[in-house]
C-alpha positions in Angstrom: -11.9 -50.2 0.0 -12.3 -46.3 0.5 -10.2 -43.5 0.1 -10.5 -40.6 1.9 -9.7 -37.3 -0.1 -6.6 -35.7 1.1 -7.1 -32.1 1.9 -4.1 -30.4 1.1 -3.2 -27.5 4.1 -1.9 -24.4 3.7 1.9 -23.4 5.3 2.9 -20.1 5.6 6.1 -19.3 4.6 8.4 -16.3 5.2 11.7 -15.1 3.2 13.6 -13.0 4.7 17.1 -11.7 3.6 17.4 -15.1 1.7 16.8 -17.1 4.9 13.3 -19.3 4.5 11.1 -19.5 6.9 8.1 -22.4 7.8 5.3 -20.3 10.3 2.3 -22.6 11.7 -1.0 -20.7 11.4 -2.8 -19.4 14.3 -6.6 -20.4 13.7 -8.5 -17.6 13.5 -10.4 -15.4 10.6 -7.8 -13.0 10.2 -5.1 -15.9 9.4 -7.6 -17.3 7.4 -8.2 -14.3 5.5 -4.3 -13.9 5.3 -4.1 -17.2 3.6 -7.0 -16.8 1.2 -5.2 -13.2 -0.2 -1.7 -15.2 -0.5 -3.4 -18.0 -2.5 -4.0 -15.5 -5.2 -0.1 -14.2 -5.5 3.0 -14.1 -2.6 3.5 -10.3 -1.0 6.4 -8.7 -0.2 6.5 -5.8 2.3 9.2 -3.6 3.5 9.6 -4.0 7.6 10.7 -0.9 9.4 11.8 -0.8 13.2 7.9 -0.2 15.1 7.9 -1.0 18.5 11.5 -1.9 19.8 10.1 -5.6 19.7 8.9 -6.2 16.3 9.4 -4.8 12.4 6.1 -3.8 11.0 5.0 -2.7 7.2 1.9 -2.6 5.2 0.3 -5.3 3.4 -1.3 -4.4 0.1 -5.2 -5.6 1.5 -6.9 -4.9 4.6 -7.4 -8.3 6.8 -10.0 -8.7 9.1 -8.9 -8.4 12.9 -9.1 -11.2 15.5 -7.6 -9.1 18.7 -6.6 -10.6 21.9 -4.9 -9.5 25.2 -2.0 -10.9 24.0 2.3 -11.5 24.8 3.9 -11.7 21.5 7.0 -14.1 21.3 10.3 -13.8 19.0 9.1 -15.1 15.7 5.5 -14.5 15.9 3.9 -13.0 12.7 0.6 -10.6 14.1 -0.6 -7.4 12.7 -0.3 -4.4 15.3 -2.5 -1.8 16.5 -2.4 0.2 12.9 -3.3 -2.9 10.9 -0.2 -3.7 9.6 2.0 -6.8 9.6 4.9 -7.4 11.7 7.3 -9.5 12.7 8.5 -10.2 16.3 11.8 -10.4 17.4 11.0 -9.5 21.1 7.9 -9.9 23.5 5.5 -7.5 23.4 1.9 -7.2 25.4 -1.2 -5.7 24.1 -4.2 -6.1 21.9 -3.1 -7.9 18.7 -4.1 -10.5 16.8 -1.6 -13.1 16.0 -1.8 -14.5 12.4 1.4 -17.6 12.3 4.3 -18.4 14.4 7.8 -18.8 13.1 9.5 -20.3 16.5 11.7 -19.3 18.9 14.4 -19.8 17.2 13.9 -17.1 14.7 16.7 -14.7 16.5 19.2 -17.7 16.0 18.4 -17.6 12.4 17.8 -13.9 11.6 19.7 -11.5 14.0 19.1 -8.7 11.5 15.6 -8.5 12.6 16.5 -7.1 15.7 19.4 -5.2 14.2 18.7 -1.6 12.6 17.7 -0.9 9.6 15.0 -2.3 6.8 14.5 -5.4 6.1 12.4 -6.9 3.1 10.0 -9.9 3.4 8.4 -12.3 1.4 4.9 -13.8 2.4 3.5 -16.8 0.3 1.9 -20.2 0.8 3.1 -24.0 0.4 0.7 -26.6 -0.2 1.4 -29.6 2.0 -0.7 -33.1 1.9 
């Protein structure tokens, strides 16, 4: 009998304000590339308020972009315009690139991303089988 070798996947997930987070990955080179930087170590970045639907900050590498014409939901993870990542709390239409998505449920679970003020969040990976 044969065995096929189990590949383990990458999950992305996001801590924020000691909620946890699971995010599916979008498949595209800049998730990809978003994933291979996490492998090495988790990031945390400061969000600040950016676009009345999302809280953006800066990641501490450059990731490739992967823009479409796009509609971001509440809870999707993309970088914006400048680069950096944010966080969605609201919808949003323009040309982004969307790296995971967190659900819609995210504003049920998080209602200080949409509130004022700074929030602080953890990127890393979990290896599933």
């Amino acid at each position: 009998s044969y065995t096929k070798a189990i590949q383990p996947v990458p999950g992305l997930v996001v801590r924020i304000n000691g909620a946890v987070l699971y995010a599916s990955l979008e498949d595209n080179p800049s998730a990809g590339a978003f994933i291979e930087n996490l492998s090495k170590a988790s990031v945390t970045v400061a969000l600040q308020e950016d676009t009345g639907f999302a809280k953006a900050g800066t990641l501490p590498w450059e990731l490739p972009r992967s823009d479409e014409e796009i509609t971001s939901m509440p809870g999707d993870v993309i970088l914006d315009k400048e680069g950096r990542i944010a966080v969605c709390y609201g919808q949003g239409t323009g040309e982004l690139t969307c790296l995971a998505r967190l659900g819609n449920t995210l504003n049920e679970k998080l209602p200080e991303l949409s509130a004022d003020g700074d929030i602080t969040a953890e990127f890393s990976i979990e290896w599933s089988e």
